[in-house]
C-alpha positions as a printed Julia matrix, in Angstrom:
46×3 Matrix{Float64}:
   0.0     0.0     0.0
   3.17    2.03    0.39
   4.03    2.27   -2.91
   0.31    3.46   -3.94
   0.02    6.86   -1.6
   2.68    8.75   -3.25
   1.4     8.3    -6.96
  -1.41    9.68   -8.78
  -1.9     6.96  -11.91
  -1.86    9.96  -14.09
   0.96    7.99  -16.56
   0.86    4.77  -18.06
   4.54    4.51  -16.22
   2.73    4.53  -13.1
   0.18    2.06  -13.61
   2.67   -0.42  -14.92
   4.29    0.0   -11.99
   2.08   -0.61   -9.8
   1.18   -3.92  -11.84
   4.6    -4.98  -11.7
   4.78   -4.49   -7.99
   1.5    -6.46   -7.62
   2.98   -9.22   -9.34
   6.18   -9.48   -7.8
   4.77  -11.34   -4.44
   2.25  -13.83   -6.47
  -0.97  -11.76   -5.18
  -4.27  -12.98   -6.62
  -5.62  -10.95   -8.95
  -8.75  -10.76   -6.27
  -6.13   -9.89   -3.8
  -4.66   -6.86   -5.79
  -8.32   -5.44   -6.31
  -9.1    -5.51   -2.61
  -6.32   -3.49   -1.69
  -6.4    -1.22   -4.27
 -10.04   -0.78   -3.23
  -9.17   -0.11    0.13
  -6.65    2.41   -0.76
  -9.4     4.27   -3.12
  -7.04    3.57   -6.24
  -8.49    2.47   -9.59
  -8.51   -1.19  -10.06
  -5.4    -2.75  -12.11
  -6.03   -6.37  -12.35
  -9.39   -7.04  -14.54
């Protein structure tokens, strides 16, 4: 959740960062979404 605070999504740079960082740990798609929804961030993973 760290590394979503401090960015805005406002560059495609930043959302594939994001989905990279997701990735990394072998999160569940589901898994992504609920903490992106509990940040208030858009969703990544479809």
């Amino acid at each position: 959740m760290v590394s979503v605070m401090p960015i805005d999504l406002d560059s495609r740079a930043d959302a594939d960062y994001l989905h990279q960082l997701a990735r990394a740990p072998d999160l569940a798609p589901d898994e992504v979404n609920a903490m992106q929804d509990k940040a208030g961030t858009p969703r990544l993973c479809r």
